[in-house]
C-alpha positions in Angstrom: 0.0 0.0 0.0 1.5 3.2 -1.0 2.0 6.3 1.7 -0.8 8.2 0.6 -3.3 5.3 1.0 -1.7 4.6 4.6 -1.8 8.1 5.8 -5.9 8.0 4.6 -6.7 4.9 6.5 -4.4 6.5 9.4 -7.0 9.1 9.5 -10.1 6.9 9.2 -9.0 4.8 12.4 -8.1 7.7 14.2 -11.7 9.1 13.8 -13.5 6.0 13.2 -12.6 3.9 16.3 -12.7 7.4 18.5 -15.8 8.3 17.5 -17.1 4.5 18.2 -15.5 4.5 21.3 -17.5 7.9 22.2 -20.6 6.7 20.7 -20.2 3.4 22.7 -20.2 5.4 26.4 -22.5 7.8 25.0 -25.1 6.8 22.9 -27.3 5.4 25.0 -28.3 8.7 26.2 -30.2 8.8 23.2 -33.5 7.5 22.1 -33.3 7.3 18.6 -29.0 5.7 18.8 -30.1 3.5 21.6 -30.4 0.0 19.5 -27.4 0.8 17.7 -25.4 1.2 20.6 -26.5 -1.6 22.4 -25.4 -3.6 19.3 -21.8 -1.9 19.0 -21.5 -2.5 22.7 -22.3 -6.2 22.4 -19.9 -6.0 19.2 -17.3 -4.1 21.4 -17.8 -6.8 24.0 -17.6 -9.8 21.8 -14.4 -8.6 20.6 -12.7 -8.5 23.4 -14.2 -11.8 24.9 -15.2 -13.8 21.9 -11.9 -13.2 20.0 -10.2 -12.5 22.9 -10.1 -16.4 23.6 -7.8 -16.9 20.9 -5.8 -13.1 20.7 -6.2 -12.0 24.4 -7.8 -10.5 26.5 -9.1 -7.4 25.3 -8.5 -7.8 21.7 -9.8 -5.4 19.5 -9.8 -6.4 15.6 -9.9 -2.1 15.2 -7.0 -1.8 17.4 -4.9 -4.5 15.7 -5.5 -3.3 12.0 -4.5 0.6 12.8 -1.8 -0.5 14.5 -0.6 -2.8 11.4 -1.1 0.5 9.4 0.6 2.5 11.6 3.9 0.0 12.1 3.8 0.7 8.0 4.1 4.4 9.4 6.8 3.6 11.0 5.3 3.9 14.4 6.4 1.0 16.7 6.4 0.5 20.5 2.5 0.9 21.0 0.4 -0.2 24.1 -1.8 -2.9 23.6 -4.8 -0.5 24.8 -5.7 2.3 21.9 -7.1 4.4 24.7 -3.9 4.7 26.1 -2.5 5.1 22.8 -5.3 7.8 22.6 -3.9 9.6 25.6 -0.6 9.3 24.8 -1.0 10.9 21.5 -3.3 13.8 23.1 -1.3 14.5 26.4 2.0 12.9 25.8 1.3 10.8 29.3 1.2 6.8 29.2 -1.0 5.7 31.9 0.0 2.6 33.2 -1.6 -0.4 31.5 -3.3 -1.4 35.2 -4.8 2.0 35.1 -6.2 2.3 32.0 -7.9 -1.7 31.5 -9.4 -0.7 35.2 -10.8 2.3 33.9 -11.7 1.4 29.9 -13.5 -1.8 31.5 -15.3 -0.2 34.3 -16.9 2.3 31.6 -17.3 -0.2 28.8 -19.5 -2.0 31.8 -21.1 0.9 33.0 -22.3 1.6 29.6 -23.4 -1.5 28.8 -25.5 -1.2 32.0 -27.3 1.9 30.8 -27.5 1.4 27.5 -29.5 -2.1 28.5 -31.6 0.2 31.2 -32.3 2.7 28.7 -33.4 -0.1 26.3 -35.7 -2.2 28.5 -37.0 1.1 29.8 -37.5 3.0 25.9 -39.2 -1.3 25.2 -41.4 -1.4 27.9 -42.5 2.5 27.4 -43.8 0.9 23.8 -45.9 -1.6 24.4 -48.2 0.8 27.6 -51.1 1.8 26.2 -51.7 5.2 27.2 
């Protein structure tokens, strides 16, 4: 793949799997986004457990193929956790590894948790008559 190709799907990931990772903490919140994340929250989930059988732990197929593109960059070294990459790349700061699985797990959860609540709770509000 030449350079210019790279330095495109460079960008992709880096807005792509941000913006998921937002949308996965945060769109529950509303009505009309709250299937789709439940769905990229079980995908999110499945990833890391499912594939994660045979990868690790935590594996992320999103995480893998930017970091394949950015190795081609030249970029070597990474963390295995893209939001520590994420923070590294913003502040310059790499949280340790302990610090960040606690905290991108404990989220992931909690957002599982309320995107389920606000799901049950958006179903149930359907089938009241009023």
């Amino acid at each position: 793949m030449d350079e210019l190709l790279l330095r495109i799907a460079n960008s992709f990931f880096y807005v792509f799997h941000t913006v998921l990772i937002i949308f996965n903490l945060f769109g529950w919140i509303l009505k009309r986004t709250r299937k789709l994340n439940l769905i990229t929250l079980l995908l999110t989930f499945g990833s890391w457990v499912l594939l994660g059988i045979w990868k690790g732990w935590g594996y992320c197929f999103l995480t893998h193929w930017h970091y394949e593109i950015l190795g081609r960059l030249g970029e070597h070294n990474l963390p295995n956790s893209y939001i520590a990459f994420l923070v590294k790349k913003i502040t310059g700061w790499l949280p340790s590894a302990e610090l960040i699985n606690f905290y991108t797990l404990a989220l992931a959860i909690l957002a599982l948790l309320c995107s389920l609540w606000a799901n049950l709770k958006s179903g149930r509000r359907k089938r009241k008559p009023r």
